[in-house]
C-alpha positions as CSV (number, residue, x, y, z in Angstrom):
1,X,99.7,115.6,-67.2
2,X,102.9,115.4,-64.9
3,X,103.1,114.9,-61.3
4,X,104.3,118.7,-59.9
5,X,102.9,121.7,-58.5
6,X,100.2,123.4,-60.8
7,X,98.9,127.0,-61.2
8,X,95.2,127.9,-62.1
9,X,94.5,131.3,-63.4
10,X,90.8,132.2,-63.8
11,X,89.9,135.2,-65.7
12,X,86.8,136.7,-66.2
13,X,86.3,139.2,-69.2
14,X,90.3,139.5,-69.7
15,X,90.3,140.0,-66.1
16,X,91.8,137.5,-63.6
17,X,89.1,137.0,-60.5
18,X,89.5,137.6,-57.0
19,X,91.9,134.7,-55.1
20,X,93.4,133.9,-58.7
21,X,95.8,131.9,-59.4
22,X,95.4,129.1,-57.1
23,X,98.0,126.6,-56.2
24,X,97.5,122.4,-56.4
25,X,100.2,119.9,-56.2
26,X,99.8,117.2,-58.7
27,X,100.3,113.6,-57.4
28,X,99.9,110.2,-58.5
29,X,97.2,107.9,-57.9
30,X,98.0,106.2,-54.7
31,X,99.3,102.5,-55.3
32,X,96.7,102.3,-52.4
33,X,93.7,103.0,-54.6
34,X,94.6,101.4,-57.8
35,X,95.1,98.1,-55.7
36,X,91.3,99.0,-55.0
37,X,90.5,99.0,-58.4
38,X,91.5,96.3,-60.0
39,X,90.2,94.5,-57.0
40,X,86.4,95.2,-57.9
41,X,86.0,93.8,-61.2
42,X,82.9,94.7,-62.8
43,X,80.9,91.2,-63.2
44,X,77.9,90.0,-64.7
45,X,74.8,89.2,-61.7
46,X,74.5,86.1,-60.1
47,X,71.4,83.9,-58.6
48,X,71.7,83.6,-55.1
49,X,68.9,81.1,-54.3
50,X,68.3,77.6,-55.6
51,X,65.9,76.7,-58.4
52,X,64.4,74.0,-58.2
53,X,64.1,71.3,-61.5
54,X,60.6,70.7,-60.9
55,X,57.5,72.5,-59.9
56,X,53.7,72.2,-59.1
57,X,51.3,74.0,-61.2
58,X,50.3,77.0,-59.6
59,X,53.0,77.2,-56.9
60,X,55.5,80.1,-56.6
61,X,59.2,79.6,-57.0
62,X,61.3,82.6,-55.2
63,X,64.8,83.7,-55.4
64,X,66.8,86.4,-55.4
65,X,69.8,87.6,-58.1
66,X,73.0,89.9,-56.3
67,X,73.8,93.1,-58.6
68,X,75.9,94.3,-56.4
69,X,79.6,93.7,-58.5
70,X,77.9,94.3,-61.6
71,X,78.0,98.2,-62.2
72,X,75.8,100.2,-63.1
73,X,72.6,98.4,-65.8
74,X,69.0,97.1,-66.0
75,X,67.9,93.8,-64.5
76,X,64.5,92.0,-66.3
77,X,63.4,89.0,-65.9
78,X,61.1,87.0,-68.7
79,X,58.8,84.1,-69.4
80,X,58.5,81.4,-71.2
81,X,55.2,79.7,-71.5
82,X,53.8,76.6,-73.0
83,X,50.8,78.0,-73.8
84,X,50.5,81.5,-75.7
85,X,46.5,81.3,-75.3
86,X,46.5,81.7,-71.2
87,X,47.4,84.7,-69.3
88,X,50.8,85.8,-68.7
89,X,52.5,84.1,-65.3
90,X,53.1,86.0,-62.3
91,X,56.1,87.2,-62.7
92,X,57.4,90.1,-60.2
93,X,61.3,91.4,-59.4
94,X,61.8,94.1,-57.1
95,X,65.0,95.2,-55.1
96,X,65.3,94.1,-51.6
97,X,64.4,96.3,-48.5
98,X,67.4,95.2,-47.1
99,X,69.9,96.1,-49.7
100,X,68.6,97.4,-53.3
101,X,71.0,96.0,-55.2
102,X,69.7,92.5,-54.6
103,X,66.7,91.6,-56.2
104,X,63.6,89.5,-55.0
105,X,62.3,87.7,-57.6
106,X,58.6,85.1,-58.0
107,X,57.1,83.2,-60.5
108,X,54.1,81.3,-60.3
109,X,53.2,79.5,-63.4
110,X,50.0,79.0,-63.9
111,X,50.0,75.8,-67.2
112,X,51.9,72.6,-67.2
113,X,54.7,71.9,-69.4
114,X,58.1,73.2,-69.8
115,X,58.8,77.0,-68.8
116,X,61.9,79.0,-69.4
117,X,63.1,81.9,-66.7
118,X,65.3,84.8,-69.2
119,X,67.5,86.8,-66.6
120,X,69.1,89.9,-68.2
121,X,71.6,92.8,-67.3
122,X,71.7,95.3,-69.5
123,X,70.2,92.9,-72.0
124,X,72.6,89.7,-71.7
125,X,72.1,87.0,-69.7
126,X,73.5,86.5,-66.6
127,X,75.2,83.1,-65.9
128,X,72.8,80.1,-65.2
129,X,70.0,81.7,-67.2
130,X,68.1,80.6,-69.3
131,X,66.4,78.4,-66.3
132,X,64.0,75.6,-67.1
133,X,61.5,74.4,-64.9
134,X,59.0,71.7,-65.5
135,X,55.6,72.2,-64.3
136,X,52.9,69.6,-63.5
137,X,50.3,68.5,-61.3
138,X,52.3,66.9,-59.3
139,X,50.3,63.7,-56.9
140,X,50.6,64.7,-53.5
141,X,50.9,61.9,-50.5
142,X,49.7,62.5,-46.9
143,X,52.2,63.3,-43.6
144,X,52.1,59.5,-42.1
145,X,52.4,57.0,-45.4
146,X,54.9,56.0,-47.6
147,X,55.0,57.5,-51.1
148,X,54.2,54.2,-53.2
149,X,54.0,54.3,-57.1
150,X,53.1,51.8,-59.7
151,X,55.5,51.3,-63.1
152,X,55.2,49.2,-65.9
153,X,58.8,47.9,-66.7
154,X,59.6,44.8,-69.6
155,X,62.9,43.8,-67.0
156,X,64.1,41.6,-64.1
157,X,64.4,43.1,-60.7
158,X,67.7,43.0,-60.8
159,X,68.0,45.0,-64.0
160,X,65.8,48.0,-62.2
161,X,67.1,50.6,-60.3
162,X,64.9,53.4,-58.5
163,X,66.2,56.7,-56.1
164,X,64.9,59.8,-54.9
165,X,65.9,63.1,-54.7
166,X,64.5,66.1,-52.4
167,X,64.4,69.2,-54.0
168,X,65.0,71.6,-51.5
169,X,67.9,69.8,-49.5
170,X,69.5,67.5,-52.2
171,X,69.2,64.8,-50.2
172,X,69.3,61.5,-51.9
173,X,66.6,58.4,-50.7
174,X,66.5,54.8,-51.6
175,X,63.3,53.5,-52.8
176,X,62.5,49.9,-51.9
177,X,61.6,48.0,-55.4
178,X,59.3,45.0,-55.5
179,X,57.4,43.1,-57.9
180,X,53.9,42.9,-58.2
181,X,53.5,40.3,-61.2
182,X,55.0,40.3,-64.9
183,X,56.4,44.0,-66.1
184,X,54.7,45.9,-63.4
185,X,56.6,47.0,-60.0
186,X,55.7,48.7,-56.9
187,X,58.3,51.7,-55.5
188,X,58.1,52.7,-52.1
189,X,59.6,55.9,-50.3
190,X,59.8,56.1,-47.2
191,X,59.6,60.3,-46.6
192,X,62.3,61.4,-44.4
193,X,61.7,65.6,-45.4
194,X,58.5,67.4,-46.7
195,X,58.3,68.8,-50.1
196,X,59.0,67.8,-53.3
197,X,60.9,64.7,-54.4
198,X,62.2,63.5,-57.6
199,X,61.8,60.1,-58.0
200,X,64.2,58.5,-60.6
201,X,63.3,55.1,-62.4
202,X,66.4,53.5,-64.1
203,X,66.2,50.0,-66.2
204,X,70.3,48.7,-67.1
205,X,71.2,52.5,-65.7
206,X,69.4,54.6,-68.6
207,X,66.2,56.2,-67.1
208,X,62.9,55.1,-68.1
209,X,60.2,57.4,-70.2
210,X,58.5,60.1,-67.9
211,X,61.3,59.6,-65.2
212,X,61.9,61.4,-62.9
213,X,58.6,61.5,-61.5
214,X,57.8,63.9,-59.4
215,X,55.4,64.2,-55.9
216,X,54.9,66.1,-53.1
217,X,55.1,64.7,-49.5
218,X,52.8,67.1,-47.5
219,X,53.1,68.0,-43.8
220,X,50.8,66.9,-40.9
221,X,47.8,69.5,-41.2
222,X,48.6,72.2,-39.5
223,X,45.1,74.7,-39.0
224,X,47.1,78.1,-37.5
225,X,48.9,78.5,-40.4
226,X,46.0,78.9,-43.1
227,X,45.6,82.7,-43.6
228,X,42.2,84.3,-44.8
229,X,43.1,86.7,-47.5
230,X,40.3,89.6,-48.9
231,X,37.5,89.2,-46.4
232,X,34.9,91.9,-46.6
233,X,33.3,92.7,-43.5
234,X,30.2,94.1,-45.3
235,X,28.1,92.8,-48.2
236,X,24.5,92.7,-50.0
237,X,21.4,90.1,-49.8
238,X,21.8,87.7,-52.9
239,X,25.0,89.1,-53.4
240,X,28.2,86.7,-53.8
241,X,30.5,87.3,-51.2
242,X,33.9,86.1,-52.2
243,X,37.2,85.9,-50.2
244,X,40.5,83.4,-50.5
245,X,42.3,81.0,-47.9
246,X,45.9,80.6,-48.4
247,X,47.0,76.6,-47.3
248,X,50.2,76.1,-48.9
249,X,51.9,76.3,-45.3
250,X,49.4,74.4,-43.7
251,X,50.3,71.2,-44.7
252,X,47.5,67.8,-45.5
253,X,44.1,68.5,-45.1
254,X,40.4,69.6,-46.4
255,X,39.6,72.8,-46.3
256,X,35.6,73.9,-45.2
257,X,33.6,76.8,-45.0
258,X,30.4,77.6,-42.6
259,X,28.0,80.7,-42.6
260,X,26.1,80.9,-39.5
261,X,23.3,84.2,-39.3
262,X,20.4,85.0,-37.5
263,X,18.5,82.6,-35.7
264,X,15.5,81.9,-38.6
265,X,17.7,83.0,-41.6
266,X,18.1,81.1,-44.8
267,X,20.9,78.6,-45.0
268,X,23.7,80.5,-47.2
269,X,25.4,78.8,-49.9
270,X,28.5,77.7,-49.8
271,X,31.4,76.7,-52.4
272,X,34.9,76.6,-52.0
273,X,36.8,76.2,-55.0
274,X,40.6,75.6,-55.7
């Protein structure tokens, strides 16, 4: 208990073993270490990533949450869903290859409406969680033209108000207002980033119903960056052959399928579905 020089006797069956007793001098904590201690508070995780506010239906939302001043616990992760008829979401966390203690986590929801993220250590949640993300099928407008949206507004020009926001960067956009004939306006965005923007319609400052309205500039089409995922390279006469093509980073563009075979062969069918 004190701070001096100790002797420890070990005896085995009434008789003290070989070496016994042994010495140890007894010394405080250094002021060193405790220093150390109360400098690594134990806290609750955090989210490292941005979420966004907004998301397109069937489009994956990553981030990753830092454990790494949070001691020892369990990190889960939960959905929310709109619809309790449909399939559970895609919902995946795993520890990072690059350190374990920070966690990769997606979520890909797969029904429109309002969806709540639960992040939990140890059973509480961590700060910023619940997170709610609104899901729809958001209208998406080719690289080269404006974003332009019709509203129906009871005002005067004056009295209406209209901005954007980009998700990703934060960056905030005027949007040029004009009038098209008695309580109905045209808004027009001129894209300066691709992705998702949040376009905010405001009538004496209060927003209007629906608003934000949300839409996806695309990027010019980009073919090199569409990857073929699951091809067979075998299959049977009148069998379906089925395979995927991943486009989300290939920006505007149709996507189309040929089958060419032997010279003489039947024409194959072809469907490509999203």
């Amino acid at each position: 208990q004190a701070e001096d020089l100790y002797k420890l006797s070990v005896f085995f069956e009434e008789s003290e073993v070989k070496n016994s007793p042994f010495e140890f001098d007894l010394r405080k904590v250094p002021v060193i270490e405790q220093q150390l201690e109360t400098q690594l508070p134990v806290s609750k995780p955090t989210i490292l990533d941005h979420i966004p506010t907004h998301l397109e239906v069937n489009h994956e939302v990553s981030f990753r949450v830092d454990t790494r001043t949070a001691g020892q616990g369990k990190l889960a992760m939960t959905a929310d869903s709109p619809s309790t008829d449909l399939e559970p979401p895609e919902l995946e966390m795993n520890p990072s290859k690059k350190d374990p203690q920070i966690y990769e986590a997606s979520y890909t929801p797969t029904v429109t409406g309002v969806h709540k993220l639960h992040i939990k250590w140890n059973g509480e949640s961590i700060p910023a969680s619940p997170v709610s993300i609104t899901v729809s099928d958001i209208v998406t407008f080719p690289h080269g033209k404006p974003v332009v949206l019709d509203i129906n507004a009871e005002c005067k020009t004056g009295d209406l108000e209209s901005y954007a926001i980009h998700q990703e960067s934060g960056s905030r956009y005027k949007v040029k207002i004009s009038k098209k004939e008695k309580g109905k306006f045209k808004l027009t965005l001129e894209p300066k980033e691709y992705g998702l923007y949040s376009i905010h319609v405001l009538i004496r400052r209060k927003e209007i119903a629906n608003s934000p309205f949300v839409v996806r500039y695309d990027k010019a089409a980009q073919p090199e960056k569409c990857t073929v995922l699951e091809m067979p390279n075998s299959g049977y006469v009148k069998k379906v052959v089925t395979f995927k093509v991943d486009t989300r980073e290939a920006g505007s563009g149709v996507l189309n399928v040929k089958a060419t075979g032997p010279a003489g062969s039947k024409k194959a069918k072809l469907k490509v579905k999203r």
